[in-house]
C-alpha positions in Angstrom: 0.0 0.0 0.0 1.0 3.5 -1.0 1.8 6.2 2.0 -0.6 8.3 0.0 -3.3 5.6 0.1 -2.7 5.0 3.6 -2.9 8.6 4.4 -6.5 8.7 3.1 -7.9 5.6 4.7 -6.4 7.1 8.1 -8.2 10.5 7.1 -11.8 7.8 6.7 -11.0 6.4 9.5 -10.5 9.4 12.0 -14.1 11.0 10.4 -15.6 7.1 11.0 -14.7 6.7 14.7 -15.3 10.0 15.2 -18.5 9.9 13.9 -19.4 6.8 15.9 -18.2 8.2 18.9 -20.5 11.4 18.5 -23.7 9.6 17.3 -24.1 6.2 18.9 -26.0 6.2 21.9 -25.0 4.9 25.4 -25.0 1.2 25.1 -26.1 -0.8 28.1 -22.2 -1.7 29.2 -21.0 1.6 28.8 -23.6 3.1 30.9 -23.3 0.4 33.5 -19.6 1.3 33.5 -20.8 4.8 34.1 -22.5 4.5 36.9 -21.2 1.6 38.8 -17.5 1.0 38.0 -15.0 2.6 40.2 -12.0 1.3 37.8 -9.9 3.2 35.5 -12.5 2.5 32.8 -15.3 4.3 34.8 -13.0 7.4 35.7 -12.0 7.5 31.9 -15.7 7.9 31.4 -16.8 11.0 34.3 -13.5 13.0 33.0 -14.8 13.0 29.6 -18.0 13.5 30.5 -17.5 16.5 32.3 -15.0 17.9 30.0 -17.0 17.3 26.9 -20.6 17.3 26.8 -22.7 14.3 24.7 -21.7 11.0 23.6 -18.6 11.8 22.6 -17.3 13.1 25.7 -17.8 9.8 27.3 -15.8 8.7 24.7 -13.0 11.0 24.1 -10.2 9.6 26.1 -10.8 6.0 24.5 -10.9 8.0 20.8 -7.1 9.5 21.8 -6.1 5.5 23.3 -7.6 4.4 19.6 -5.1 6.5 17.7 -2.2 5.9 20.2 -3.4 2.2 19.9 -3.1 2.6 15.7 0.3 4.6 15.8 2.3 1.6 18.3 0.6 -1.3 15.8 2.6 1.0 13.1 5.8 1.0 14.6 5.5 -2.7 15.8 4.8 -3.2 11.8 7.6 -1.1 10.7 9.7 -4.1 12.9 8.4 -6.7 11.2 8.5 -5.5 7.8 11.2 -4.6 5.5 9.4 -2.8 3.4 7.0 0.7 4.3 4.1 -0.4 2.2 3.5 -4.0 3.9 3.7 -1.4 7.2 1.0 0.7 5.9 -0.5 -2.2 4.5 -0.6 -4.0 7.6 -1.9 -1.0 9.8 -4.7 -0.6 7.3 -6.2 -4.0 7.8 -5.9 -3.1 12.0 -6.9 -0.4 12.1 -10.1 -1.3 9.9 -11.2 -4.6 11.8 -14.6 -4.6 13.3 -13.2 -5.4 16.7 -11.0 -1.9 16.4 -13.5 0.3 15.3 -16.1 -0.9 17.7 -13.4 -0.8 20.8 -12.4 2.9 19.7 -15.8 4.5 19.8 -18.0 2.1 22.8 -16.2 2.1 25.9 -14.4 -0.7 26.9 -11.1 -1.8 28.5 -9.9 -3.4 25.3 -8.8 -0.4 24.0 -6.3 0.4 27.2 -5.3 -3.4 27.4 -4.0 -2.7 23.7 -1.8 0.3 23.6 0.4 -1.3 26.7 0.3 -5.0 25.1 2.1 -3.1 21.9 3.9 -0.9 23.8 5.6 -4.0 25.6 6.4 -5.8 22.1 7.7 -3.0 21.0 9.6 -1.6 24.0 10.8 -5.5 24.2 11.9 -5.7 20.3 14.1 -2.8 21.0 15.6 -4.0 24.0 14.3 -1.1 26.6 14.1 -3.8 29.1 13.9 -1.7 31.9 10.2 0.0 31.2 8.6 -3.3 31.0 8.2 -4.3 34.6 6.4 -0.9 34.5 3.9 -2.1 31.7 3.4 -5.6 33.4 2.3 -3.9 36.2 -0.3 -1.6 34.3 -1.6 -4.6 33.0 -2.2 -6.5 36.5 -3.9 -3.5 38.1 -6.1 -2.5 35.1 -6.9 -6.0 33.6 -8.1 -9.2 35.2 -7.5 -11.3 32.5 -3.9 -10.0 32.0 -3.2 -13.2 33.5 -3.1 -14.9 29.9 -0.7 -12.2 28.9 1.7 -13.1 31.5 1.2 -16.8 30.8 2.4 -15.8 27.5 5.4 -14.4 28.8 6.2 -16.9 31.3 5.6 -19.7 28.5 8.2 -17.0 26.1 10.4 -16.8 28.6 11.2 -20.7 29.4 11.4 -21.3 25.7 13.8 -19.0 25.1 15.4 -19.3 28.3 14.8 -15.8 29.1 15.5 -15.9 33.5 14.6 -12.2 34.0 11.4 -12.6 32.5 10.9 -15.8 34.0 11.5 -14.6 37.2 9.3 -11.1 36.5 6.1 -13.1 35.4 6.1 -15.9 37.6 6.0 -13.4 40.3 2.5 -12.0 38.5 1.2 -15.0 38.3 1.8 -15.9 41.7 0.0 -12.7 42.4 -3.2 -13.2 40.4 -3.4 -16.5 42.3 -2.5 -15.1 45.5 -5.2 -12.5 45.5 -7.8 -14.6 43.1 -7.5 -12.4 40.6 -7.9 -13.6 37.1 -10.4 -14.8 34.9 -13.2 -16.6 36.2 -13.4 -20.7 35.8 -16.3 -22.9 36.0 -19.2 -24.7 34.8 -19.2 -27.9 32.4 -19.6 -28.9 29.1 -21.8 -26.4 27.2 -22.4 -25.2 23.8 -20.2 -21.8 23.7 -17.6 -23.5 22.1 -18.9 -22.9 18.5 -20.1 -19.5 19.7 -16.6 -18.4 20.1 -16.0 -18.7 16.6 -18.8 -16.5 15.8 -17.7 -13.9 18.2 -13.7 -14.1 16.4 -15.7 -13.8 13.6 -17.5 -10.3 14.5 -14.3 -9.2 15.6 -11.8 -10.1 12.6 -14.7 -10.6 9.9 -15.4 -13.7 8.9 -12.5 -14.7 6.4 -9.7 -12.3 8.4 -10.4 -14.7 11.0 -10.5 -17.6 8.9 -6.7 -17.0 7.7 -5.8 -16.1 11.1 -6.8 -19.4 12.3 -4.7 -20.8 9.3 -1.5 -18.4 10.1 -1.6 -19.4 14.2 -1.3 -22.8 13.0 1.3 -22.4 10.5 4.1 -20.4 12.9 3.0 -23.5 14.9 4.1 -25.8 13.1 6.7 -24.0 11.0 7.4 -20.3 10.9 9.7 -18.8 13.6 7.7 -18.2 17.0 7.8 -14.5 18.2 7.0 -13.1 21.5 3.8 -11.5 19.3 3.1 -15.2 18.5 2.8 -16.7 21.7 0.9 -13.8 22.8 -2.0 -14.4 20.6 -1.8 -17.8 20.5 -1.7 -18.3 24.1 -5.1 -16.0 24.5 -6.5 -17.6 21.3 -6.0 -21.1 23.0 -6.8 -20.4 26.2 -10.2 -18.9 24.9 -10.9 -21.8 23.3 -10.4 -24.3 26.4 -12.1 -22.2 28.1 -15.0 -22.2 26.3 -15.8 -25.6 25.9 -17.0 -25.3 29.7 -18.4 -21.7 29.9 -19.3 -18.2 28.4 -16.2 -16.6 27.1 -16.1 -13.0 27.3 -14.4 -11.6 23.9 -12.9 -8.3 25.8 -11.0 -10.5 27.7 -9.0 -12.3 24.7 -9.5 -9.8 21.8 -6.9 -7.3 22.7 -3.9 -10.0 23.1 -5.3 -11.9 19.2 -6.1 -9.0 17.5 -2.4 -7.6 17.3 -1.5 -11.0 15.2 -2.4 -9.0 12.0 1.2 -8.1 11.8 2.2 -12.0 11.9 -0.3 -13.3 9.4 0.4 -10.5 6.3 4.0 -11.9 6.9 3.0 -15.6 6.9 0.7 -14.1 3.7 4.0 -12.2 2.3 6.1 -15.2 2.6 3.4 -17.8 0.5 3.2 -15.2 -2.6 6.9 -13.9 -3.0 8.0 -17.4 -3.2 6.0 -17.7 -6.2 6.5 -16.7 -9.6 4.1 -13.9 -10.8 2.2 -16.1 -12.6 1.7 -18.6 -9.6 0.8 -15.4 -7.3 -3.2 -14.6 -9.4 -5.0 -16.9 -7.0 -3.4 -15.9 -3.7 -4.0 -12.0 -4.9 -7.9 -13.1 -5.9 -8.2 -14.6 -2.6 -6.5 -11.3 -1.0 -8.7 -8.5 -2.7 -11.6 -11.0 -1.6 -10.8 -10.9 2.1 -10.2 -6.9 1.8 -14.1 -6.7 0.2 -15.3 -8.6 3.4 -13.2 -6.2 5.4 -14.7 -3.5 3.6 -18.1 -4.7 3.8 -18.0 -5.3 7.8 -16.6 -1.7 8.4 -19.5 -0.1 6.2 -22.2 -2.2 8.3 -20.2 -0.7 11.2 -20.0 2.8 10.6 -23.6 3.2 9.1 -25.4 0.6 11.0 -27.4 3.6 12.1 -29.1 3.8 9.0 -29.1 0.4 9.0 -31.0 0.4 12.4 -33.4 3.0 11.0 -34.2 0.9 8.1 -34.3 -2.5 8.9 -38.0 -3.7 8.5 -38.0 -5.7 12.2 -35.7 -3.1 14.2 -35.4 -5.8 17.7 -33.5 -8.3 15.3 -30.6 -5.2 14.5 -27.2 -5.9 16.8 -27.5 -2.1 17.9 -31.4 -2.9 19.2 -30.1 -2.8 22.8 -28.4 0.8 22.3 -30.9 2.4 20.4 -34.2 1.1 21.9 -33.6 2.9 25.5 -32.5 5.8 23.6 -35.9 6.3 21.3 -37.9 5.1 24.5 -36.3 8.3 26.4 -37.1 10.6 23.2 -40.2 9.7 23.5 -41.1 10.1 26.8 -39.6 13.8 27.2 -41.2 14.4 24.2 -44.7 13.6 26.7 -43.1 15.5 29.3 -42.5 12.3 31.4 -39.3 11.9 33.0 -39.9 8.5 34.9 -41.1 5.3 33.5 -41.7 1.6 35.5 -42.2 -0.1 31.3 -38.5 -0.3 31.4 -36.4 -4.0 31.2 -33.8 -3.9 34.0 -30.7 -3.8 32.0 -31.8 -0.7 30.1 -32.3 1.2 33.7 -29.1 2.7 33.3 -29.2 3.9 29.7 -32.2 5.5 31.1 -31.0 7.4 33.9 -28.3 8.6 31.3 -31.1 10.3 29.5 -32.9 11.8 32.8 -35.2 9.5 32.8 -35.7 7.8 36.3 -38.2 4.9 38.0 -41.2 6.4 39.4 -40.9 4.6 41.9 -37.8 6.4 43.2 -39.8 9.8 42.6 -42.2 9.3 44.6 
């Protein structure tokens, strides 16, 4: 990809996330954050807020951690890649996955997981050792399931015979089990197994995901095994296991798999320039087909408003449970009402966003 080309889809996507940021309501989680979570999510949310009013102020910090989040993913693919335009290339394909844009302009920890998970690579392929206790520790305050990360590590580390780093996250992971921190495991055999897929899906789109699956195995079994690689791998597998016995919640894995973009445009790089031009026509086709998908998953994104406004049954949209508090509060200030007991319970704190209260409580 051309720097000029590159320069124009990051123009389209600063104007998309803004966009989304300013016009897509509260969602249930995000207002739930809002009003209950004392974390650094939460705070993130009440500066903004008071610092910029609407949507987007709830937003604004996570919009500046999205670009931050964008440039490090650059410089990690300027690493990886001898050549600018598989750089710009790669950062393209990031920066455009539904999973990014969604995690830019909803609240979310995701996008503060990521910034520090690249920062560490990064920081790590260039040998400034001596920040990255600093990072690991970020990550174990702000992040419960930063326990995979430092599984990854720990599992980096042995292989490579690493003992600092051994020594450095074994003492994290002695901590998450000390305090019981960590992710949450129970239940037995259920049915969220395949379910994960379809949530990898919605994050990568469909066929992104689909080669990723393919590249994860192929490092595996033959490509050179980078700390990158065993981060995403590790929080790919473990999601997996994980789900054949319980509900998997995607926040907790995506921010560690989605940074493997970088490793499978080289594993994608190394299977065409092997080739003869002549051999290369199919792997292109099946390229410019994946970038269409890509294409067609960040369109539903950006204008699933319109979408939302125009689909003929409204309740079966993904954005019904953002939008249908939000038009219920229209309409009730429109009637001068600003309590109502018709609410569901999850939407009570969308509500309350809007100044709209239980009657209950008024009276």
């Amino acid at each position: 990809m051309k720097k000029q080309h590159f320069l124009l889809a990051l123009f389209f996507y600063a104007i998309a996330v803004f966009y989304l940021a300013a016009t897509t309501p509260i969602s249930p989680h995000e207002a739930k954050i809002l009003y209950t979570s004392q974390d650094v999510v939460g705070i993130l949310m009440r500066w903004g807020e008071s610092l910029v009013p609407g949507f987007i102020g709830l937003r604004v910090f996570y919009l500046f951690l999205g670009f931050l989040t964008v440039g490090l993913f650059y410089e990690l693919s300027r690493r990886y890649f001898s050549k600018r335009e598989d750089a710009y290339l790669s950062t393209f394909i990031f920066m455009f996955l539904p999973g990014i844009l969604t995690a830019t302009t909803l609240v979310n920890v995701a996008i503060i997981v990521l910034p520090l998970v690249l920062l560490f690579v990064l920081l790590y392929e260039k040998s400034y050792f001596i920040v990255l206790p600093f990072i690991m520790l970020a990550l174990f305050f702000i992040h419960e399931a930063s326990i995979i990360f430092f599984v990854a590590v720990l599992l980096y580390a042995v292989i490579h015979k690493d003992k600092k780093f051994i020594i450095i996250s074994s003492a994290f992971l002695f901590a998450f089990i000390y305090l019981a921190k960590g992710i949450e495991i129970g239940g037995r055999p259920s049915g969220h197994f395949v379910e994960i897929f379809g949530l990898y899906a919605t994050v990568f789109s469909p066929l992104i995901f689909l080669y990723f699956f393919y590249a994860m195995y192929r490092i595996l079994l033959r490509e050179k095994k980078t700390l990158l690689w065993y981060i995403s791998f590790t929080a790919f597998a473990f999601s997996l296991l994980l789900s054949i016995r319980q509900r998997v919640y995607i926040t907790d894995f995506a921010p560690y798999v989605m940074i493997a973009i970088v490793l499978m445009l080289d594993v994608f790089n190394h299977s065409v320039r092997v080739r003869l031009p002549e051999f290369q026509k199919r792997y292109k086709l099946g390229f410019y087909v994946v970038m269409v998908f890509l294409a067609l998953s960040a369109f539903v994104i950006v204008f699933h408003k319109m979408l939302f406004y125009a689909a003929s049954d409204p309740s079966r949209h993904f954005a019904n449970r953002i939008y249908t508090p939000y038009l219920l509060a229209e309409q009730l200030k429109a009637k001068g009402v600003s309590c109502s007991d018709d609410a569901q319970w999850r939407e009570r704190y969308q509500l309350r966003y809007y100044g709209i209260h239980p009657c209950i409580e008024e009276k």
